[in-house]
C-alpha positions as a Markdown table, in Angstrom:
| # | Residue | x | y | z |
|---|---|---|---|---|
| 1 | Unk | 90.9 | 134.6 | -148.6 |
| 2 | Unk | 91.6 | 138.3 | -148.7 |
| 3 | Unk | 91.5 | 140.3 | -151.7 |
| 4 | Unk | 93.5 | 142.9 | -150.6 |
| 5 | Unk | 96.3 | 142.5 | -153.2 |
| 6 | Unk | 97.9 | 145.9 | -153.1 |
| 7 | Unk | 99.1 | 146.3 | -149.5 |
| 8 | Unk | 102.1 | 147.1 | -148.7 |
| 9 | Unk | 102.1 | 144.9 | -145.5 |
| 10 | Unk | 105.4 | 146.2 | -143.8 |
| 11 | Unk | 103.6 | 150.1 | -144.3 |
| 12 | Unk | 100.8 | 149.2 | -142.8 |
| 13 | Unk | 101.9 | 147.3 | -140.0 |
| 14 | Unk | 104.1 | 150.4 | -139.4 |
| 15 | Unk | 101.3 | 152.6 | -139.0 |
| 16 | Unk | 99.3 | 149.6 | -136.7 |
| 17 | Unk | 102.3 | 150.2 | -134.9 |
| 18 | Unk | 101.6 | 154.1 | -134.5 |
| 19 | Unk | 98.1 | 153.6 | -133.9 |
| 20 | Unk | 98.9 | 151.0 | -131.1 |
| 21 | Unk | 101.2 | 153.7 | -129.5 |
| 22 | Unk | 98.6 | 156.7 | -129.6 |
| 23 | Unk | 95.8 | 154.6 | -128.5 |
| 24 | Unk | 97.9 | 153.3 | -125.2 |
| 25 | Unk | 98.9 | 157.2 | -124.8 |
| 26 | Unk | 95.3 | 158.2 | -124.7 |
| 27 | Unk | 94.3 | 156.1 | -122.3 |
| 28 | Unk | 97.3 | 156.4 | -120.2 |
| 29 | Unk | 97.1 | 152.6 | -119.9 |
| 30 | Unk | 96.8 | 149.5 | -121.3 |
| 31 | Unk | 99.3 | 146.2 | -122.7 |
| 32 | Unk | 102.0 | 147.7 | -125.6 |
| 33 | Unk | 104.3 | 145.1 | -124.8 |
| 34 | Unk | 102.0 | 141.9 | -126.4 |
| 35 | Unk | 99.8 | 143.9 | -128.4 |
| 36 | Unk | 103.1 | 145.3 | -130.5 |
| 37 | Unk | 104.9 | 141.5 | -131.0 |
| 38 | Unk | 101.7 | 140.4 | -132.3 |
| 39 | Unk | 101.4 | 143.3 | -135.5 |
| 40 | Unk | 102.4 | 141.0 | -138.3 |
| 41 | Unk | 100.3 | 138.5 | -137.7 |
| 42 | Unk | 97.3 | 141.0 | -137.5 |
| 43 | Unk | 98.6 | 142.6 | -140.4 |
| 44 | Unk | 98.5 | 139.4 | -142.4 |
| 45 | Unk | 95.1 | 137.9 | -141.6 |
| 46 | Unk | 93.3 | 140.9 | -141.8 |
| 47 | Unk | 94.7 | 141.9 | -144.7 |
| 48 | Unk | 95.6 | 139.2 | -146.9 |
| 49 | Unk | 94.2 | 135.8 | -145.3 |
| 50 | Unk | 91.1 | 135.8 | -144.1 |
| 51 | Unk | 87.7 | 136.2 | -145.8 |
| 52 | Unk | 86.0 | 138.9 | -143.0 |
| 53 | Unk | 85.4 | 142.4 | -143.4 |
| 54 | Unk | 82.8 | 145.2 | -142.9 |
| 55 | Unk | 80.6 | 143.2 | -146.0 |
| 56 | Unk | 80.0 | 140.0 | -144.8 |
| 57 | Unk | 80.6 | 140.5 | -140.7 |
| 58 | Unk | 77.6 | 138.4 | -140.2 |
| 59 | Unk | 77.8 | 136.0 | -143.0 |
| 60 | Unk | 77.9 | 132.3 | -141.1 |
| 61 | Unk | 80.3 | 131.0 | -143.8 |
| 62 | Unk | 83.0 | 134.1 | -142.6 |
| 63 | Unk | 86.3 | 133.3 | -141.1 |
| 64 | Unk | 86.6 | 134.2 | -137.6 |
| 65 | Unk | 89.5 | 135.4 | -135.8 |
| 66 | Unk | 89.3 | 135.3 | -132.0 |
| 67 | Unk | 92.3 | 136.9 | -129.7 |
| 68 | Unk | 92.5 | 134.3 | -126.9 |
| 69 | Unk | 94.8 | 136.9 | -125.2 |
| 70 | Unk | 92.6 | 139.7 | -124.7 |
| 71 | Unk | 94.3 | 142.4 | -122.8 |
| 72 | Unk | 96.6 | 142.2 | -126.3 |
| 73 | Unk | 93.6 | 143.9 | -127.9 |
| 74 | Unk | 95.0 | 147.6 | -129.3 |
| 75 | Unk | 96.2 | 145.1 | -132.1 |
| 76 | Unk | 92.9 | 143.9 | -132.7 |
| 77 | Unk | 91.6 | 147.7 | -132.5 |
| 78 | Unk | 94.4 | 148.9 | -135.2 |
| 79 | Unk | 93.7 | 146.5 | -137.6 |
| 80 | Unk | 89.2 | 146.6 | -137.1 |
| 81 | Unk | 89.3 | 150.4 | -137.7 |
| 82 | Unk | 92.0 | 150.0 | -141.1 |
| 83 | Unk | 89.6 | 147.3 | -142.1 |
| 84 | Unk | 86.6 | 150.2 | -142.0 |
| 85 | Unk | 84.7 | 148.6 | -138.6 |
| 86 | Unk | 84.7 | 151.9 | -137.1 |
| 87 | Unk | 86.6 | 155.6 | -137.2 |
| 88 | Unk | 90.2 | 155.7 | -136.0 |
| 89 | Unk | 89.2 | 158.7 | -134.1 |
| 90 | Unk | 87.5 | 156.0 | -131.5 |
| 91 | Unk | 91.3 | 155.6 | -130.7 |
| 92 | Unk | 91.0 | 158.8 | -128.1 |
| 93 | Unk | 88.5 | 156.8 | -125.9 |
| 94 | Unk | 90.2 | 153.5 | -125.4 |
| 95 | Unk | 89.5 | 152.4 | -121.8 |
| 96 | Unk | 87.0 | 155.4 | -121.4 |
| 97 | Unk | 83.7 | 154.5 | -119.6 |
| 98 | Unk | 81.3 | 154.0 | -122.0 |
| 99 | Unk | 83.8 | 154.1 | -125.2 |
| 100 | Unk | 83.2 | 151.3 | -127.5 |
| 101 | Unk | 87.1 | 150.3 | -127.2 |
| 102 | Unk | 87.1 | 148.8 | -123.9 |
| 103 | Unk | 90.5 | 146.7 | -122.3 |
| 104 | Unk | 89.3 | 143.7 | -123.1 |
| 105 | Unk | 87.0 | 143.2 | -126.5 |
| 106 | Unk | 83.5 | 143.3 | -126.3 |
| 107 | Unk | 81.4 | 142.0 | -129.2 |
| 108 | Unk | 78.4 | 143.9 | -128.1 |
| 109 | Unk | 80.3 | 147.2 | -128.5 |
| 110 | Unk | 83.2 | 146.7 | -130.5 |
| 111 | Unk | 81.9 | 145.9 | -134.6 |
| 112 | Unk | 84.2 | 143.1 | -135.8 |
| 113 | Unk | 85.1 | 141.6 | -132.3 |
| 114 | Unk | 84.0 | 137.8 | -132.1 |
| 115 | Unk | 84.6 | 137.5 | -128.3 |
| 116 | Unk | 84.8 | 139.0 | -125.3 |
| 117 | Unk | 88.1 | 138.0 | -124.1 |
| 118 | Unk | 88.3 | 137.3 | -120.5 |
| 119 | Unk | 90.2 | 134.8 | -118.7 |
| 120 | Unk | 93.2 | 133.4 | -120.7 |
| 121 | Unk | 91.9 | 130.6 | -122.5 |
| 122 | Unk | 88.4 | 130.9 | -122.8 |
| 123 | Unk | 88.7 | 132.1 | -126.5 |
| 124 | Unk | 90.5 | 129.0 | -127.4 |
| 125 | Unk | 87.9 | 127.5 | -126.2 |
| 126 | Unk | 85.2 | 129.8 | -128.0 |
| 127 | Unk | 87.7 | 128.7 | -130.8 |
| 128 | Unk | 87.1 | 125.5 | -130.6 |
| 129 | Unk | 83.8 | 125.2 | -130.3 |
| 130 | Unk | 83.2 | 127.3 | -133.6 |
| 131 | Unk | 85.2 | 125.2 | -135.5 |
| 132 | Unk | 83.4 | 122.0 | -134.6 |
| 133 | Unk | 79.8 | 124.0 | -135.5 |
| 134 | Unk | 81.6 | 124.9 | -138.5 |
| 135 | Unk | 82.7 | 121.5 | -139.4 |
| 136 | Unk | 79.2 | 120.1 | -138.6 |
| 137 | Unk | 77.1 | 123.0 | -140.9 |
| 138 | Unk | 79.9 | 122.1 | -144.3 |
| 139 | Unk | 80.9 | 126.0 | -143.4 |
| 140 | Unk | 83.9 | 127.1 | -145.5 |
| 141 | Unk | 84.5 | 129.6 | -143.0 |
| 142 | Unk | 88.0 | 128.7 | -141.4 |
| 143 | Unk | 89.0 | 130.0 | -137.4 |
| 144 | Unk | 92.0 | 131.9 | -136.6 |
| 145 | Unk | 92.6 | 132.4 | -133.1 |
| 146 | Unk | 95.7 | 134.1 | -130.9 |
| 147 | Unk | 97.2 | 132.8 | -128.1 |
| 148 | Unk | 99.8 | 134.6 | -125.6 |
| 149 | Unk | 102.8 | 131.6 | -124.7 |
| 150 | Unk | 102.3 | 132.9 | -120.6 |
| 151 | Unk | 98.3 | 131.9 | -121.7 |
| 152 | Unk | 100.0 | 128.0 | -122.2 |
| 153 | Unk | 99.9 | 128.0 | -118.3 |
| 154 | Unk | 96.5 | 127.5 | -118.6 |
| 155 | Unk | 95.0 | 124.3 | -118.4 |
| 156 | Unk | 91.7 | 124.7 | -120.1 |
| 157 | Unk | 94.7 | 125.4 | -123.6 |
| 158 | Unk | 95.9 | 121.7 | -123.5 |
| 159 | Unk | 92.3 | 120.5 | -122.8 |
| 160 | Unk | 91.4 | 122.6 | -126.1 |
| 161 | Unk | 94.2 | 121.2 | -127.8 |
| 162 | Unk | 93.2 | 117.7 | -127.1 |
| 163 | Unk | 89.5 | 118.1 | -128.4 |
| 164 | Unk | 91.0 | 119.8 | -131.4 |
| 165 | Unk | 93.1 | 116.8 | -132.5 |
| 166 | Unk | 90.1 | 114.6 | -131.2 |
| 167 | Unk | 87.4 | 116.3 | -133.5 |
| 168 | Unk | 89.8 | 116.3 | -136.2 |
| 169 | Unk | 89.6 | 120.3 | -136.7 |
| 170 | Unk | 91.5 | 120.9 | -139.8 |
| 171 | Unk | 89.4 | 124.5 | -140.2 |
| 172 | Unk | 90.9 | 125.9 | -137.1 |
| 173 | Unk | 94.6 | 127.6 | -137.1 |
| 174 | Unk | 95.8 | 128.9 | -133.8 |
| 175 | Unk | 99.1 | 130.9 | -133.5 |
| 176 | Unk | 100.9 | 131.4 | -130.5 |
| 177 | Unk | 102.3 | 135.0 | -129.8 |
| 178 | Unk | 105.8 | 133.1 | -128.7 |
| 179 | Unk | 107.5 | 136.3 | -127.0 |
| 180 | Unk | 108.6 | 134.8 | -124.5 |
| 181 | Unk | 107.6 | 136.6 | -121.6 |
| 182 | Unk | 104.3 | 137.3 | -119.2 |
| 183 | Unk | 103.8 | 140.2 | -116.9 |
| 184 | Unk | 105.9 | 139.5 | -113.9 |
| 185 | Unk | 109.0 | 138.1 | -115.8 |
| 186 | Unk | 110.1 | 135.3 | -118.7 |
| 187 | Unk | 107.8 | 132.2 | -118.9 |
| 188 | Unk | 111.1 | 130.2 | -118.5 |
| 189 | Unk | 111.0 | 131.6 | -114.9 |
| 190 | Unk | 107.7 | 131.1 | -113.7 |
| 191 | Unk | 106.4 | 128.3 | -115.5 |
| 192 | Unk | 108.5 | 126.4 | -118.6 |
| 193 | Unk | 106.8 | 125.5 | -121.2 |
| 194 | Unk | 109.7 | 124.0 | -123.4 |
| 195 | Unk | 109.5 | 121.7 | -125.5 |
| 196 | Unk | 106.3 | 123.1 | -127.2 |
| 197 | Unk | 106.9 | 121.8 | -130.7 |
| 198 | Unk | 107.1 | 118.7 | -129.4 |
| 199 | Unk | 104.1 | 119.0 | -127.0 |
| 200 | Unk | 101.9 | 120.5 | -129.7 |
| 201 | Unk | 102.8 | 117.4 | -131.8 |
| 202 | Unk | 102.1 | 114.8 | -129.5 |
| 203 | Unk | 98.7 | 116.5 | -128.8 |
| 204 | Unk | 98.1 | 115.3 | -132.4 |
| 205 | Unk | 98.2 | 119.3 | -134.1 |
| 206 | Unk | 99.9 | 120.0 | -137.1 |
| 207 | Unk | 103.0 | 122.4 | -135.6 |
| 208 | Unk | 104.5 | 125.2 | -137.4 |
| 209 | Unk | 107.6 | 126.9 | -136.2 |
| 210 | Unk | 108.5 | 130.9 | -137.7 |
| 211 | Unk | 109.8 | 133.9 | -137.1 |
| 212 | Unk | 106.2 | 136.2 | -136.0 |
| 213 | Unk | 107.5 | 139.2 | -137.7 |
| 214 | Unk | 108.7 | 137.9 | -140.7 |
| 215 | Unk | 105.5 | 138.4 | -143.5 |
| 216 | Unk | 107.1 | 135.7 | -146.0 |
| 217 | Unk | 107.0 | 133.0 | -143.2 |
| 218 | Unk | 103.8 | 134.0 | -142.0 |
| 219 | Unk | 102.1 | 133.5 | -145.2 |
| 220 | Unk | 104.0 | 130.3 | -146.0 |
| 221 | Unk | 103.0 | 128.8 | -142.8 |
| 222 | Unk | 99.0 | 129.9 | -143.4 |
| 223 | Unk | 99.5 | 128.2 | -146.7 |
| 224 | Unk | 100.7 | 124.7 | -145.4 |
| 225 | Unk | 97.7 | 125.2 | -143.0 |
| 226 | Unk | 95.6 | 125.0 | -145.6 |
| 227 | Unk | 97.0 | 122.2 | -147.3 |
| 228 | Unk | 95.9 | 119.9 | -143.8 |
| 229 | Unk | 93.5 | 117.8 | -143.7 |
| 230 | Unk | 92.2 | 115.7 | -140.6 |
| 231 | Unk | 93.8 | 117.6 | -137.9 |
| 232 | Unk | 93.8 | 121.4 | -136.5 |
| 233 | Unk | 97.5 | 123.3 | -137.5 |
| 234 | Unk | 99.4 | 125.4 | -134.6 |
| 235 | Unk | 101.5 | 128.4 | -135.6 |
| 236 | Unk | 104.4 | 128.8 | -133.0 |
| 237 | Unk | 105.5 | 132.2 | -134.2 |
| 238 | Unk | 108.7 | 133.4 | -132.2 |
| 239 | Unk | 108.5 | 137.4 | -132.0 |
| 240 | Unk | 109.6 | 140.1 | -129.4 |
| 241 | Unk | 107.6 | 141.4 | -126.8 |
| 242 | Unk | 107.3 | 145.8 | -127.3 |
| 243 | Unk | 108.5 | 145.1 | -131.1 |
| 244 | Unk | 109.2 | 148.3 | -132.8 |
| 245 | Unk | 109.7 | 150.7 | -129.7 |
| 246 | Unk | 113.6 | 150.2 | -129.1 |
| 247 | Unk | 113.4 | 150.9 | -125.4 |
| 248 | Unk | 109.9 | 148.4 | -125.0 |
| 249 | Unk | 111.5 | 145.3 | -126.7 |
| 250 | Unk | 111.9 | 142.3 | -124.5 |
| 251 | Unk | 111.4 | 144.6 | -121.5 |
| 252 | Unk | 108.9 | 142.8 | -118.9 |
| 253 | Unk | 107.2 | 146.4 | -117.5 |
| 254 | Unk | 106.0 | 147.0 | -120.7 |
| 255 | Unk | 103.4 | 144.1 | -120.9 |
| 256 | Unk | 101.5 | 146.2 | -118.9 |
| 257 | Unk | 99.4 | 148.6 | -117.3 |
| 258 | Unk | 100.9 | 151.6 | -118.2 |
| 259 | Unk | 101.9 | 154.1 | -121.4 |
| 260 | Unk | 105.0 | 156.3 | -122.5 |
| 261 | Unk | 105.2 | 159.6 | -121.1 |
| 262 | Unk | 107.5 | 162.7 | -122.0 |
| 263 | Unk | 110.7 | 161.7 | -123.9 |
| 264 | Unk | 109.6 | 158.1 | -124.2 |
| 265 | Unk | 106.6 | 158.9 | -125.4 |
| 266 | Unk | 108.1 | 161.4 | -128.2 |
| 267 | Unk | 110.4 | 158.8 | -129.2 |
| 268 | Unk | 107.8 | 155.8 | -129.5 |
| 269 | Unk | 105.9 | 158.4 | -131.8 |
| 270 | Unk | 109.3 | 159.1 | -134.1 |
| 271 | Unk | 109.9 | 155.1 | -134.0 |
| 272 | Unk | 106.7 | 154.5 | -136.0 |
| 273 | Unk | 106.6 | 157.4 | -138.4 |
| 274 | Unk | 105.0 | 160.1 | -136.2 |
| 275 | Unk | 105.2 | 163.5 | -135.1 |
| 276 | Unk | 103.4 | 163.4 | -132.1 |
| 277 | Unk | 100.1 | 162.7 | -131.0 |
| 278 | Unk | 96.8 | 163.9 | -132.6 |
């Protein structure tokens, strides 16, 4: 676990927030809408859950976070460089050819990424797969992946989520990024996906049901997780797509491709403690 003691988690998500923001703005592109609902639950495992940092990056015995939903990735970004991967000047280059922040993660140019994200459910599969070598070496090292809830469509998820339960994965935690909507318009619209509890349970996971953007809950819930033995645990974490950027939240256009501009750009920047963009 973590041994950053002294955040001040609801600071630094704040400025995660920020950094989101003037990363999409450079690069006059990109996915605000999922990368924003998923800040807590960055915030927390980077900073206070998981054992994985600068130190021990290629230590087999690390725990592993993989983001499943990919184009989400200025999260990942914002929480690599405040965890000391790389200079939070590499911010100005997202999407750039050749830049090392790319719009999907690439572990051979990213430091700290696990998995280039692709196709939606691949990394729950990459997930998968590294908690059963895990399992089979006595590793300590415990998995943490992120899912999108319009990457539940897919059906290479519920195949994952039957080996899990099958393999008896208790060193693999996956939360789901439950805000409710994909790029083209609610998941209730295009594809339901109701009762998930339910389904998650039946697929033989250990299901956990909070608010995303609550801190208390979050760390609750990773606690239980680790209190499991014999199956794999499954955060459902409810949050809001665009969270933080009043006009962005539970707005479908903001998913993405595309970034503030002029006034809306000006008042993303005041909404997460910032002048304007440097």
């Amino acid at each position: 676990m973590s041994s950053d003691t002294d955040i001040d988690l609801k600071a630094l998500a704040l400025e995660m927030r920020g950094n989101i923001i003037k990363m999409n703005c450079h690069a006059g592109s990109g996915h605000p809408g999922g990368a924003l609902s998923s800040v807590e639950m960055l915030t927390y495992l980077f900073f206070k859950e998981m054992n994985f940092g600068p130190n021990n990056a290629l230590d087999n015995d690390r725990d592993r976070f993989i983001l499943s939903k990919g184009h989400g990735c200025m999260s990942l970004y914002a929480a690599l460089a405040k965890k000391g991967f790389f200079d939070e000047e590499e911010f100005k280059h997202l999407r750039h050819i050749d830049s090392m922040l790319q719009g999907h993660p690439d572990r051979v140019k990213t430091p700290g990424v696990e998995f280039n994200s692709g196709s939606l459910g691949q990394g729950f599969s990459f997930s998968l797969g590294c908690a059963l070598a895990g399992k089979r070496r006595g590793s300590d090292g415990r998995i943490y992946a992120l899912l999108g809830d319009g990457e539940l469509n897919e059906g290479q998820v519920w195949e994952g989520l039957m080996f899990g339960a099958h393999y008896k994965l208790d060193n693999i935690v996956a939360l789901v990024d439950y805000n409710k909507l994909q790029s083209d318009d609610l998941n209730s619209n295009i594809t339901a996906l109701e009762p998930l509890m339910d389904k998650f349970s039946a697929f033989g996971w250990h299901a956990i049901e909070i608010d995303g953007h609550n801190f208390d809950e979050i760390a609750a819930a990773l606690a239980e997780a680790r209190t499991v033995q014999g199956k794999p645990t499954i955060i459902l974490a409810h949050t809001v797509k665009g969270k933080g950027i009043s006009y962005m939240e539970g707005v479908p256009k903001w998913h993405g491709s595309l970034a503030p501009q002029g006034e809306e750009r000006s008042q993303a920047l005041r909404e997460c403690g910032l002048e304007g963009l440097d």
